[in-house]
C-alpha positions in Angstrom: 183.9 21.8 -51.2 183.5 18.0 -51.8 183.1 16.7 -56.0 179.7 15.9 -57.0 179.3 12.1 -58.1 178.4 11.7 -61.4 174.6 10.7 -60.3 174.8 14.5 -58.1 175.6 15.8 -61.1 172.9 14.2 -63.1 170.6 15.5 -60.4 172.7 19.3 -60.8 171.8 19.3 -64.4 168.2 18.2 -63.8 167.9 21.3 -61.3 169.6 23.9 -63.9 166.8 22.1 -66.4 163.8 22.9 -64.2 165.0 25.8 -62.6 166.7 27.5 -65.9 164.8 26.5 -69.0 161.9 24.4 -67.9 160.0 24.6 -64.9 157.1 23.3 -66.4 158.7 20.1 -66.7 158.5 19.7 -63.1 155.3 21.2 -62.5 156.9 24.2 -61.4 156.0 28.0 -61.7 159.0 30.2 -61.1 158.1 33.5 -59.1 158.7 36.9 -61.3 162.3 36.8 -59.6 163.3 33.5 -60.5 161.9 31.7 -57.2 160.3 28.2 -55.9 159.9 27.1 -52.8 162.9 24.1 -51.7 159.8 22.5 -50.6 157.7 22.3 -54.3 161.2 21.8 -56.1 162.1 19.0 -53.6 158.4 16.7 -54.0 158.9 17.5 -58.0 162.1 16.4 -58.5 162.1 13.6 -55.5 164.9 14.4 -53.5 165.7 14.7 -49.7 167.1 18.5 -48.8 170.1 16.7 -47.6 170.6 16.1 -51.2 169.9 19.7 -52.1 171.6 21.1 -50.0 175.0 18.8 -50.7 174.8 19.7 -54.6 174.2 23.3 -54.0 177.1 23.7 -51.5 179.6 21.6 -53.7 178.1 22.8 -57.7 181.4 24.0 -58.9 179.7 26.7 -60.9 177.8 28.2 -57.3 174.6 27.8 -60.2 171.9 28.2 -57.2 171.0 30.4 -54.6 168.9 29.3 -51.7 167.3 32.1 -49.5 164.9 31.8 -46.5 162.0 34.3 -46.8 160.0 36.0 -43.5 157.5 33.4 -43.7 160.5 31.3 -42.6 160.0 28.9 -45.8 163.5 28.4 -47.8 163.0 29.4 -52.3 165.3 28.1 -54.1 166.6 30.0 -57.9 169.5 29.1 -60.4 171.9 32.2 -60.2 171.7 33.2 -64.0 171.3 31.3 -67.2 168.1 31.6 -68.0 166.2 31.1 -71.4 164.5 33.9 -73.0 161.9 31.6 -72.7 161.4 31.8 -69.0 160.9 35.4 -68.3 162.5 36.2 -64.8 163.9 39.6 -63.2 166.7 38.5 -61.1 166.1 41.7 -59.5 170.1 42.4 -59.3 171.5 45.7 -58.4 173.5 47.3 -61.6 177.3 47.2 -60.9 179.9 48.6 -62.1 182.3 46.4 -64.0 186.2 46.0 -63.6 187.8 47.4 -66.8 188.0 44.5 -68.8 185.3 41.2 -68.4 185.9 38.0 -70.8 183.5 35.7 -72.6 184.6 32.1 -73.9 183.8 31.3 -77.4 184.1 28.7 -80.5 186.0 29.9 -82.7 183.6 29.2 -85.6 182.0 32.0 -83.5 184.4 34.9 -83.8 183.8 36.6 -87.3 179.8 36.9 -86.6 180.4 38.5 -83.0 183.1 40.8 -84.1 180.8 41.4 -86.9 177.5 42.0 -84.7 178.7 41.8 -81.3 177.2 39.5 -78.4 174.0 38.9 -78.2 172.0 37.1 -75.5 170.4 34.6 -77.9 168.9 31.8 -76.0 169.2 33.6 -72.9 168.2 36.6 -71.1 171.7 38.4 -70.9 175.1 38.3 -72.6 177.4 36.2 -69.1 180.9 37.5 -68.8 183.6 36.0 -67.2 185.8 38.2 -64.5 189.1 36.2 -65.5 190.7 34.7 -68.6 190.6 30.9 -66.8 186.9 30.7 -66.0 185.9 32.4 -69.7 187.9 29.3 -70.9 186.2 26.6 -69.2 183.3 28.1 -70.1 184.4 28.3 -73.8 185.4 24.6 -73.6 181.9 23.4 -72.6 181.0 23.5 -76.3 184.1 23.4 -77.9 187.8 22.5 -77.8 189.0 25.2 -80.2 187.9 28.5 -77.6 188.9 31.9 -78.7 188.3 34.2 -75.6 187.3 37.7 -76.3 188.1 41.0 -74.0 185.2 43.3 -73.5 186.1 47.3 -72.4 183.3 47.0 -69.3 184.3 50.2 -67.8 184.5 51.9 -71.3 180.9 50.6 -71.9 179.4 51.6 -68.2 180.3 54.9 -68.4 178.6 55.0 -72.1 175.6 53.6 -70.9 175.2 50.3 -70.9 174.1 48.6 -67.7 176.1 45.9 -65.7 174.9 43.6 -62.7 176.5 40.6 -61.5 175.0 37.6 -60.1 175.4 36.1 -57.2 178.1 33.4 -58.2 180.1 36.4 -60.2 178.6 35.8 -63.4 178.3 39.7 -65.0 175.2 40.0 -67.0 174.3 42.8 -69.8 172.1 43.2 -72.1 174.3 43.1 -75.2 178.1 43.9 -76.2 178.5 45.7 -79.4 181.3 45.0 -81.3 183.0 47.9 -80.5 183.8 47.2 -77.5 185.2 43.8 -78.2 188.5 42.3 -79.1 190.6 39.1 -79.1 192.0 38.4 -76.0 194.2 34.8 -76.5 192.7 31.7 -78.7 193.4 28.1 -77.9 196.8 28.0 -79.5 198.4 31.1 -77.4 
């Protein structure tokens, strides 16, 4: 895996834009599973598939899949992370979870999810981390002071609540009641 420069990256971000939030902004109609042909996505956004094909091999978050369809045309999808706004059934298998999952917080965050729990807000599912070091990093991308939270998975599978997990390792549910949250470490541990 080679580091994106920071223009690649520019042109990652752009990608997670259109293909997460905003396809519209590209003139781009997501299928009902999240999907758009490499070829549309690649005339909207003006780049050469060498291009794609280097920032989805080396995003460091694995944010896109690319899969060829029997027609023999390539579709291209971000992994997970989609708005509420932008409807899509990533058509993932429920899994079942490891014991424990992680999710990466603010800390000005903590009393209202151990309060009411996580909720997908802005997006379409709660994302847990499978480790302690990734729900950091993704803590840190909107804070420096990251509390990171423990959620029983197991415990809340075999009550019920459904688990999938994406194709990057991203596990996605529906919500985490408090219940089956607590504090894991914070920034100062």
């Amino acid at each position: 895996m080679n580091v994106l420069t920071r223009d690649q990256v520019r042109v990652s971000r752009r990608i997670s834009l259109v293909l997460r939030h905003r396809p519209e902004s590209a003139g781009l109609t997501l299928d009902a599973n999240g999907w758009v042909p490499v070829a549309d996505l690649l005339a909207a956004l003006r780049l050469s598939r060498a291009e794609l094909d280097l920032i989805v091999e080396n995003n460091d978050k694995s944010r896109f899949a690319i899969a060829r369809r029997a027609d023999g045309t390539d579709w291209i999808r971000a992994s997970q992370g989609h708005s509420s706004r932008v409807r899509v059934d990533l058509d993932l298998p429920a899994a079942d979870p490891p014991e424990v999952l992680f999710h990466g917080t603010p800390r000005e965050n903590l009393d209202p999810i151990l309060r009411d729990g996580l909720r997908p807000r802005t997006r379409n599912h709660v994302h847990l981390s499978p480790d302690v070091p990734t729900a950091l990093v993704v803590g840190r991308r909107r804070s420096a002071d990251v509390v990171v939270l423990e959620v029983s998975a197991a415990a809340m599978a075999e009550s019920g609540h459904v688990f999938h997990r994406s194709d990057n390792g991203v596990w996605l549910t529906a919500v985490v009641p408090p219940t089956w949250i607590s504090v894991k470490r914070t920034n100062t541990e």
